[in-house]
RODO-2510 file (C-alpha; in nm, 4 decimals, decimal comma):
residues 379
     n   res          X          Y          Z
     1     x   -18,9794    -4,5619    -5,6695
     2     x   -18,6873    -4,4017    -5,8690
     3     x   -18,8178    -4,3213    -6,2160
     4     x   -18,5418    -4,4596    -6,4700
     5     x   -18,4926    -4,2954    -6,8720
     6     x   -18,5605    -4,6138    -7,1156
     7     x   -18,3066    -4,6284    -7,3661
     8     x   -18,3396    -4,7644    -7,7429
     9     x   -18,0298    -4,8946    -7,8232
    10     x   -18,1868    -5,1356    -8,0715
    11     x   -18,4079    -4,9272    -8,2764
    12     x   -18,1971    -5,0743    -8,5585
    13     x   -17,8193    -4,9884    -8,6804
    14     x   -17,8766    -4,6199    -8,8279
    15     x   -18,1322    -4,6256    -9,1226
    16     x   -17,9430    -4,3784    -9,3070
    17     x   -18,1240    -4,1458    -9,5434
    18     x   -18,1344    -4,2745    -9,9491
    19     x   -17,7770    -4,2361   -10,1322
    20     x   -17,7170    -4,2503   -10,4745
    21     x   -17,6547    -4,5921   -10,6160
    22     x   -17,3005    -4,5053   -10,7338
    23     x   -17,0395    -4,3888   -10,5505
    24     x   -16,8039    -4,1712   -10,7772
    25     x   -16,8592    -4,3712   -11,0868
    26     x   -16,9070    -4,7252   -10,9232
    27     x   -17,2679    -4,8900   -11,0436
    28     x   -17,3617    -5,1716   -10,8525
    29     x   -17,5804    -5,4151   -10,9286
    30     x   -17,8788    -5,6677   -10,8137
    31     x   -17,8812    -6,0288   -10,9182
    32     x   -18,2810    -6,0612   -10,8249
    33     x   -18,3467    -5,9519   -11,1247
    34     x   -18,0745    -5,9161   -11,4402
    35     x   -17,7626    -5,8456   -11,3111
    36     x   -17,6792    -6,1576   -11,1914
    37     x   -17,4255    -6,2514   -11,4280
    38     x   -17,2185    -5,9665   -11,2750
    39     x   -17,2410    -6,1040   -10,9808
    40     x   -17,1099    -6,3654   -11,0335
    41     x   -17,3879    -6,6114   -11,1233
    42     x   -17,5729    -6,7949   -11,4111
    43     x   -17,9170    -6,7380   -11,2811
    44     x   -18,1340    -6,4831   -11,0194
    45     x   -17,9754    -6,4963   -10,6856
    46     x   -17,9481    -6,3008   -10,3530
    47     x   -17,6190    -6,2941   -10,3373
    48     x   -17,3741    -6,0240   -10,5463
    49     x   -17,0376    -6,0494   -10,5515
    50     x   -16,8888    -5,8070   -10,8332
    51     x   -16,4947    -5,8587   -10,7214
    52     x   -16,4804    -6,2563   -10,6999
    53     x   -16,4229    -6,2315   -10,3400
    54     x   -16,5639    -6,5931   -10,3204
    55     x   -16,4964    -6,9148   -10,5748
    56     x   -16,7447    -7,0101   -10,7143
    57     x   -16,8456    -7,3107   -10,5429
    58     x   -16,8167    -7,0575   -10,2165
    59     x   -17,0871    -6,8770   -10,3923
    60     x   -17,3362    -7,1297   -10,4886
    61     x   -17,3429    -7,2611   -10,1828
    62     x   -17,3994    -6,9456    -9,9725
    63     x   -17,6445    -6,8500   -10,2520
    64     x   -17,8246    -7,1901   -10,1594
    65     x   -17,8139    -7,1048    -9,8111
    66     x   -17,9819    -6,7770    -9,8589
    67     x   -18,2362    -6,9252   -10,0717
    68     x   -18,3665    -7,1722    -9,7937
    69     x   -18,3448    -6,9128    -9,5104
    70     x   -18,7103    -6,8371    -9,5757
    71     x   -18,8385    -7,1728    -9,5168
    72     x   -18,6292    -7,2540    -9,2319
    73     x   -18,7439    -6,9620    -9,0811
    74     x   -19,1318    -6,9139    -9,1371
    75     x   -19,3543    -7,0992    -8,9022
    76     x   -19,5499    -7,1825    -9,2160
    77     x   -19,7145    -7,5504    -9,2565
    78     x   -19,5923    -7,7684    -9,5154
    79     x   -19,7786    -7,6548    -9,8620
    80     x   -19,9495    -7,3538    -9,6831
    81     x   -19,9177    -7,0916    -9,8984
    82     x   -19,7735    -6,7586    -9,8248
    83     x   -19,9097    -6,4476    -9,7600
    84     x   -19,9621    -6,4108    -9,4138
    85     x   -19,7029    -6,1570    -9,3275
    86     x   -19,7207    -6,3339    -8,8925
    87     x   -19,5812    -6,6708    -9,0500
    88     x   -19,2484    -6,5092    -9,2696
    89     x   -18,9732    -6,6243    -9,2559
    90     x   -18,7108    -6,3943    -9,3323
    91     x   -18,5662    -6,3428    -9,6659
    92     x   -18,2208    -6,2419    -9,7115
    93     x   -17,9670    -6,0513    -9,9097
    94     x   -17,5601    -6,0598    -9,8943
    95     x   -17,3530    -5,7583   -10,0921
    96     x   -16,9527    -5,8152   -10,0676
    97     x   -16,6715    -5,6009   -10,2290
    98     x   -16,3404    -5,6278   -10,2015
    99     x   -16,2579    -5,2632   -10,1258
   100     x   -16,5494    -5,0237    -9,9521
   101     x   -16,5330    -4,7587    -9,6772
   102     x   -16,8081    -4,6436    -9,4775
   103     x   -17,0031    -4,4124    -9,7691
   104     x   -16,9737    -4,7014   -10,0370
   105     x   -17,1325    -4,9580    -9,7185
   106     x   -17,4030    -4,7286    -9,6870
   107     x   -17,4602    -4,6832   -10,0824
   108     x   -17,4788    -5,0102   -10,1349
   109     x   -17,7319    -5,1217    -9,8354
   110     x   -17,9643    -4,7991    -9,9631
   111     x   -17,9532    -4,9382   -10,3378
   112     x   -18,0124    -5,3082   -10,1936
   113     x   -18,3283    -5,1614   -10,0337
   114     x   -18,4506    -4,9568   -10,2772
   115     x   -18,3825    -5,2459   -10,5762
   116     x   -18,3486    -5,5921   -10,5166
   117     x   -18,6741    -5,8062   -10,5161
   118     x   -18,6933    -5,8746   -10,1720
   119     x   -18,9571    -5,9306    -9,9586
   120     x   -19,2040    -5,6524   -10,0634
   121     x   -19,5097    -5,7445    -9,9017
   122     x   -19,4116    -5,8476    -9,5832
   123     x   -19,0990    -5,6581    -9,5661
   124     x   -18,9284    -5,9440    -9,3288
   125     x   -18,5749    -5,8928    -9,5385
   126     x   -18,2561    -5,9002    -9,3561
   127     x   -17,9620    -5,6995    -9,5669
   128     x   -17,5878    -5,7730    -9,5013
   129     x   -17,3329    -5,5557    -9,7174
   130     x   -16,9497    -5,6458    -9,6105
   131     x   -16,6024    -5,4809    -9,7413
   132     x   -16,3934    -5,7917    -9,7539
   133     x   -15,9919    -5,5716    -9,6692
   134     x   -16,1588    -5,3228    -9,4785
   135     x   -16,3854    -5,5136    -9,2945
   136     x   -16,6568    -5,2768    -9,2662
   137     x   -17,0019    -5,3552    -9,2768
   138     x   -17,3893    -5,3123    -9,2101
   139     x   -17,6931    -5,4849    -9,1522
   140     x   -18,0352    -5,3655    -9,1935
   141     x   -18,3513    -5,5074    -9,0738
   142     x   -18,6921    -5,3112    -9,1324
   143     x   -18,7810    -5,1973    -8,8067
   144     x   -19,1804    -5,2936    -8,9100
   145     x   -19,0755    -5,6487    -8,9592
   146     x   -19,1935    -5,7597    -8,6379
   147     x   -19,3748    -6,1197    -8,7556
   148     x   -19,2746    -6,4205    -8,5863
   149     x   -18,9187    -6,3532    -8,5073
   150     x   -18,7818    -6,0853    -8,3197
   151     x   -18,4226    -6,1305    -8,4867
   152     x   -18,2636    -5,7135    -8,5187
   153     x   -17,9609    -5,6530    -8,6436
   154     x   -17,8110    -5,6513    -8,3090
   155     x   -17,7832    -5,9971    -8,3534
   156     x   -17,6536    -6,0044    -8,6964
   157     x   -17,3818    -5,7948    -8,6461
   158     x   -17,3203    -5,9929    -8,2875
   159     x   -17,2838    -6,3106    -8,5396
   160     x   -17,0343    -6,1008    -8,8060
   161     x   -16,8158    -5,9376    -8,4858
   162     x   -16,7640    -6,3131    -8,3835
   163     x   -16,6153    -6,4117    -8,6815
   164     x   -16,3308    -6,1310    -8,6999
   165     x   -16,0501    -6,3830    -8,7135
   166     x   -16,1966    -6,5765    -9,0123
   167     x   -16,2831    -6,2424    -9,1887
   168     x   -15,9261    -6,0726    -9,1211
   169     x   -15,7499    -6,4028    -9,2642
   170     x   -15,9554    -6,3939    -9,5859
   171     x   -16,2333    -6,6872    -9,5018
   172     x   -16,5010    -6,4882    -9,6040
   173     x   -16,7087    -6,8520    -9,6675
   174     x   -16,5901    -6,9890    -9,3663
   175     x   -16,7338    -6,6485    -9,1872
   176     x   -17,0738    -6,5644    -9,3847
   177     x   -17,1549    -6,9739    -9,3090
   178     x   -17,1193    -6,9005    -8,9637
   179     x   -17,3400    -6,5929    -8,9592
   180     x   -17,5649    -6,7546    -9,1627
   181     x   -17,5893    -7,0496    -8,9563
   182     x   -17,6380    -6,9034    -8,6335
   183     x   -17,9084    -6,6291    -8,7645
   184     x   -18,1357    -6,8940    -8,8298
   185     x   -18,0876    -7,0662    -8,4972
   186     x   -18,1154    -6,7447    -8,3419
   187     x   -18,4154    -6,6574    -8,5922
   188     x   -18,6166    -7,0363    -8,4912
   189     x   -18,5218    -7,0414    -8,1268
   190     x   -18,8031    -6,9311    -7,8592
   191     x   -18,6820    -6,7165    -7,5695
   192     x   -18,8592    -6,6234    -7,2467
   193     x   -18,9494    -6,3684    -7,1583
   194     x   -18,8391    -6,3321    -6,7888
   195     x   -18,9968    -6,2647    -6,5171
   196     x   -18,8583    -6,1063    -6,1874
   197     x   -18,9459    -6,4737    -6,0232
   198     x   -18,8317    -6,6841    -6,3053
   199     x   -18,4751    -6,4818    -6,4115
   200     x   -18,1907    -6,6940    -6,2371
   201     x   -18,0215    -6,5752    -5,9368
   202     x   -17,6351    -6,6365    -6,0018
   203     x   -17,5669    -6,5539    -5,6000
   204     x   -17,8016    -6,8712    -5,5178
   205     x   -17,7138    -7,1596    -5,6362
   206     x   -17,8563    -7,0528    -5,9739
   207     x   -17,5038    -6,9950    -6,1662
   208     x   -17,5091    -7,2232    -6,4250
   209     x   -17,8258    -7,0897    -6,5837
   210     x   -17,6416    -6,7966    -6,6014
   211     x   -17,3765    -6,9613    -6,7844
   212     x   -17,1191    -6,9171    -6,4850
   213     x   -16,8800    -7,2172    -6,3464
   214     x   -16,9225    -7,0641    -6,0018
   215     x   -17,1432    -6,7985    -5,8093
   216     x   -17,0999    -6,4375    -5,9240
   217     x   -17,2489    -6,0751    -5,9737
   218     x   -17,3723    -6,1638    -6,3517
   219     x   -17,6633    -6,3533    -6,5270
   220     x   -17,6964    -6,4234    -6,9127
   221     x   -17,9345    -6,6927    -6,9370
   222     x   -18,0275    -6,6196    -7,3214
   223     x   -17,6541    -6,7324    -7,3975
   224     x   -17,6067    -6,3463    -7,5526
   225     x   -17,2418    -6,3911    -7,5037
   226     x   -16,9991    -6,6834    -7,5311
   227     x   -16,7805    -6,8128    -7,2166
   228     x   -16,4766    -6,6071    -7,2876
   229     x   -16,6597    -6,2582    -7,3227
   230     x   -16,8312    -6,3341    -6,9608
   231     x   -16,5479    -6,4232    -6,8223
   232     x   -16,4021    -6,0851    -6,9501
   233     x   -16,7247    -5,9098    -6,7839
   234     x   -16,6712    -6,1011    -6,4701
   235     x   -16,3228    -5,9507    -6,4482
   236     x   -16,4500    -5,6076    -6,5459
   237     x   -16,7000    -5,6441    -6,2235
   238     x   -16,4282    -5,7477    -6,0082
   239     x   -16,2342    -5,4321    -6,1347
   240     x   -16,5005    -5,2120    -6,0682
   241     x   -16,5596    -5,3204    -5,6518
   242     x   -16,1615    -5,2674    -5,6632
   243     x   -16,1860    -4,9263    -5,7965
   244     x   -16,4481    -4,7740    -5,5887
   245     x   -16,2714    -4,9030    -5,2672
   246     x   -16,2047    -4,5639    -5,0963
   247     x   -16,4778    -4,3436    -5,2713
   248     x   -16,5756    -4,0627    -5,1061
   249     x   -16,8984    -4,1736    -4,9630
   250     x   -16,9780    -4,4320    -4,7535
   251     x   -17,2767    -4,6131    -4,7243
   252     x   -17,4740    -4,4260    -4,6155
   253     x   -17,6214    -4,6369    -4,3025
   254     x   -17,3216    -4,8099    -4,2483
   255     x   -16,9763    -4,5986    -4,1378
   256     x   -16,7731    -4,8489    -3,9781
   257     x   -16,4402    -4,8503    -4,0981
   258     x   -16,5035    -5,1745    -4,3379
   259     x   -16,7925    -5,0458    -4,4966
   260     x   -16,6259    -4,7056    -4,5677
   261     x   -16,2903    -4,9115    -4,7071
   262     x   -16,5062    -5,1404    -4,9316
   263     x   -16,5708    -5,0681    -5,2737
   264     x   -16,9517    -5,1219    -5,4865
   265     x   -17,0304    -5,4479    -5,5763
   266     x   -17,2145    -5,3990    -5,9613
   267     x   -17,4611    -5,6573    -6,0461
   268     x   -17,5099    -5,6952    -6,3945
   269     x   -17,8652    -5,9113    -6,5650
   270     x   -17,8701    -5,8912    -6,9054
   271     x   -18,1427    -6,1001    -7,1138
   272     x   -18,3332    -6,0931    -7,4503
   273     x   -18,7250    -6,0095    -7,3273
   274     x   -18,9143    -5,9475    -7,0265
   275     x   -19,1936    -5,9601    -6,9720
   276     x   -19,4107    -5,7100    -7,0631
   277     x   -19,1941    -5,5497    -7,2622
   278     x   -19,1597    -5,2178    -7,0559
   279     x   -18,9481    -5,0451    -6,8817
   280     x   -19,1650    -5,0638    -6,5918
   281     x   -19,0910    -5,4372    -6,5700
   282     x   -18,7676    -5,4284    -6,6032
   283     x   -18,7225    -5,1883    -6,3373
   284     x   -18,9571    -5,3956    -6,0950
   285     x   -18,6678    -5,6995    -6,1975
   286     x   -18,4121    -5,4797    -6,1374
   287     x   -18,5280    -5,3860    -5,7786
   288     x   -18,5493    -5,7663    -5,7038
   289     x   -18,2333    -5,8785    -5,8143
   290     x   -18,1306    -5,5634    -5,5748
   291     x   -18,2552    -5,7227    -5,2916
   292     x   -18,2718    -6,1006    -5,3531
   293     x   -17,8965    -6,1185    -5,5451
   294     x   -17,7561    -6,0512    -5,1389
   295     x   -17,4327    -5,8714    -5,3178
   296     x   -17,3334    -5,7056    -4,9984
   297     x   -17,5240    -5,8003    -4,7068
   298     x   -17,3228    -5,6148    -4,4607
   299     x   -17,2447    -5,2935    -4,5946
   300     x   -17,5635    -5,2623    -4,8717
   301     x   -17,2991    -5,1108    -5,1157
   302     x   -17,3986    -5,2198    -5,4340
   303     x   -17,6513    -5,1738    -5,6965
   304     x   -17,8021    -5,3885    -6,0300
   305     x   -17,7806    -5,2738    -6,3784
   306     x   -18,0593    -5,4683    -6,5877
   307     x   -18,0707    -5,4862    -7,0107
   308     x   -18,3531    -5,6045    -7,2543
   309     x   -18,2051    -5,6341    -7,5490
   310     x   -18,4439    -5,6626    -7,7540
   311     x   -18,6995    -5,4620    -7,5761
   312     x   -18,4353    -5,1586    -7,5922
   313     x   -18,4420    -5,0564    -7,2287
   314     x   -18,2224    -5,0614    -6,9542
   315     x   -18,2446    -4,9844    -6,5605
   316     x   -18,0391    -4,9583    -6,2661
   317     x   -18,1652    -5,0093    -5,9033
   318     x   -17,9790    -4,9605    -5,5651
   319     x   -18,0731    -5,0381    -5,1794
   320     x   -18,3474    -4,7263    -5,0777
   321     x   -18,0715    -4,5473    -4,8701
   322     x   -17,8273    -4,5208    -5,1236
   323     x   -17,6388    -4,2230    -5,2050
   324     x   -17,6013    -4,3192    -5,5685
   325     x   -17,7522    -4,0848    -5,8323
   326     x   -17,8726    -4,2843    -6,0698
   327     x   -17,9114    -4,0373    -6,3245
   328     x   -17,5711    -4,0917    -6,4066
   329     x   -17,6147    -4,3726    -6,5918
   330     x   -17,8552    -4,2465    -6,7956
   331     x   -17,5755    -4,0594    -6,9241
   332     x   -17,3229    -4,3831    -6,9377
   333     x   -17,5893    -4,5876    -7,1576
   334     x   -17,6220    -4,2364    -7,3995
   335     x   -17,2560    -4,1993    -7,4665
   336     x   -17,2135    -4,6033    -7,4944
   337     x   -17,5496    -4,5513    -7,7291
   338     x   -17,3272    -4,6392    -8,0806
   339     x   -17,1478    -4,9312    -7,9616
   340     x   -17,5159    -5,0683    -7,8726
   341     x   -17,6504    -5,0536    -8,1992
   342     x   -17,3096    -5,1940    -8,3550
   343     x   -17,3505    -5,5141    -8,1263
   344     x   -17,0171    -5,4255    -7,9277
   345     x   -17,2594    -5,4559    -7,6122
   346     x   -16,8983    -5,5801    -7,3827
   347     x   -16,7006    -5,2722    -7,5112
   348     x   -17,0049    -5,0760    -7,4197
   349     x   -17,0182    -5,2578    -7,0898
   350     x   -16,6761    -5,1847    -7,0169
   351     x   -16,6978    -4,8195    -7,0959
   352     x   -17,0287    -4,8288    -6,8540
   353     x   -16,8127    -4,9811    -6,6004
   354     x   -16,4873    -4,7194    -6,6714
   355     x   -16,7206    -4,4043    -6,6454
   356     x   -16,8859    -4,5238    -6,3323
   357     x   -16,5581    -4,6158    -6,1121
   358     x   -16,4087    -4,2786    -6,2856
   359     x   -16,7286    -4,0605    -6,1221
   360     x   -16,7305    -4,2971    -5,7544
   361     x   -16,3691    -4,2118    -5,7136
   362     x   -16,4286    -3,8531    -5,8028
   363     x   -16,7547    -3,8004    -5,6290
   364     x   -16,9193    -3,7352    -5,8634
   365     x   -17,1800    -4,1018    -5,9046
   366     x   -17,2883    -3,9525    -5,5356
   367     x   -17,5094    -3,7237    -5,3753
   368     x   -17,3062    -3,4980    -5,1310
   369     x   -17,5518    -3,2722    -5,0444
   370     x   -17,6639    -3,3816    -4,7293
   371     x   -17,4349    -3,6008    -4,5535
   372     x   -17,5729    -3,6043    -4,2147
   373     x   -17,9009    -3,7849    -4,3794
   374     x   -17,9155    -4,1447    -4,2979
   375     x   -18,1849    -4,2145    -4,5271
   376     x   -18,1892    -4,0593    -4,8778
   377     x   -18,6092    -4,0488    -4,9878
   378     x   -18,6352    -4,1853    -5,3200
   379     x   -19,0550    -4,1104    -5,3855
***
């Protein structure tokens, strides 16, 4: 079988090395233990806001939300005491300024780590710093906090992306109870984690657990993106079998003058686990979506790209006689790698998409070495 790269894209957003915990003269502060007057509170809180982004009642009752996130989150009994690090929940922090660029973001989320009273035993803290005009931000989650959620800050920053139109207008309660909200949900909920068997097939009658109105190339059964951004990647799949009408190769045991006229039909499965968690069975997934998704019966021009999110890997499978080099895309997911880890997976997509029809047109996302093969060996 074709041996595909495994890509972490979700190692975590970039731990970036310690900074200083002022940036040219600026001393921030942490409200765990005495500074939280400064930030904007009368007692100990995990929430700083030096600039009065927020009123105050805005504050309070994020800060109250915060301080529950724990519970909500740890599969704890009622009055079983803490300390075993598998039943944390997570414990939060929240950093907003009014002004920040990138270097003050990064300042502040190294001082939050190194400072605030988190959760030092466990280490299952979740860190959001946000730059209320510039709308910058990060989100760290220790990449050892693997207890009984599997919440990264993919998800986190899928939640804050979301809610760029409250954000941009000001809303910054409106937004951070959103985020808030949704990381707990996301942080209680219990995925599966698919097998090739079990994952929906969105060609067969299967659609709707894929979150489609109607039969298509696409499956997204863990609800990773909303209705309008899969109708967006429906579009880009169309695009793509419109593109790569014309390439240069044919299939290549099929030459009739349809086949050679017809573009690549992409099939796309994305999902949160499989099972396993290896790139091995993602792969074997792949390779039966391939040839139980029936994209192109006639003309066997099309392939599957598959995505664990939060395994980190990614493969791509095509029919045995395909010209396709698949190596390719090893080189599409690497230059996509940044939009990954900032949770901009559909502009990623898209650029997958864009680099691929660019290359079919060109060529170049074929093997032309030997065109009088009819069968291409892929052991």
């Amino acid at each position: 079988p074709l041996k595909l790269h495994s890509f972490n894209m979700l190692a975590t957003l970039p731990i970036f090395a310690f900074l200083l915990n002022t940036v040219v003269g600026e001393k921030f502060f942490d409200p765990t233990h005495g500074d939280f007057k400064k930030c904007g509170f009368s007692r100990a809180s995990l929430l700083c806001d030096p600039d009065s982004v927020l009123s105050e009642a805005a504050r309070v009752h994020l800060d109250n939300e915060l301080k529950v996130m724990e519970p909500r989150t740890s599969s704890r009994k009622r009055h079983e005491k803490k300390g075993n690090c598998s039943l944390a929940g997570i414990t939060p922090a929240v950093y907003i300024v009014k002004d920040g660029d990138e270097d003050k973001i990064e300042a502040i989320t190294s001082f939050v780590k190194e400072n605030w009273k988190l959760d030092k035993i466990c280490a299952n803290d979740m860190i959001i710093v946000l730059s209320a005009n510039e709308t910058q931000y990060h989100v760290y989650r220790n990449p050892n906090a693997t207890h009984q959620t599997s919440l990264g800050p993919y998800d986190v920053a899928h939640y804050i992306n979301r809610e760029v139109d409250n954000l941009t207008a000001g809303r910054m309660d409106a937004a951070l109870g959103n985020i808030l909200q949704k990381t707990v949900k996301r942080a209680t909920a219990k995925y599966p984690a698919w097998k090739r068997t079990t994952f929906p097939n969105p060609m067969r009658g299967e659609h709707t657990e894929c979150g489609l109105n109607a039969a298509g190339p696409f499956c997204d059964p863990d609800d990773i993106f909303d209705d309008e951004e899969r109708q967006v990647i429906l579009a880009n799949l169309a695009m793509f079998e419109e593109q790569t009408r014309h390439s240069p190769v044919a299939s290549s045991h099929n030459t009739t003058s349809f086949c050679r006229d017809r573009g690549y039909t992409m099939g796309l499965a994305v999902m949160r686990r499989a099972e396993g968690g290896t790139q091995k069975k993602l792969t074997e997934m792949a390779h039966y979506a391939t040839n139980t998704w029936k994209l192109d019966e006639k003309c066997g021009k099309h392939f599957v790209i598959a995505i664990s999110l939060d395994d980190g890997f990614f493969a791509v499978t095509a029919p045995a006689d395909s010209l396709m080099r698949m190596d390719k895309f090893t080189k599409y997911f690497e230059e996509t790698g940044a939009l990954f880890v900032r949770a901009e997976v559909r502009l990623a997509l898209r650029g997958i998409f864009t680099s691929a029809a660019e290359d079919a047109h060109s060529g170049a996302l074929f093997s032309l070495f030997n065109r009088r093969r009819r069968y291409v060996s892929r052991k």
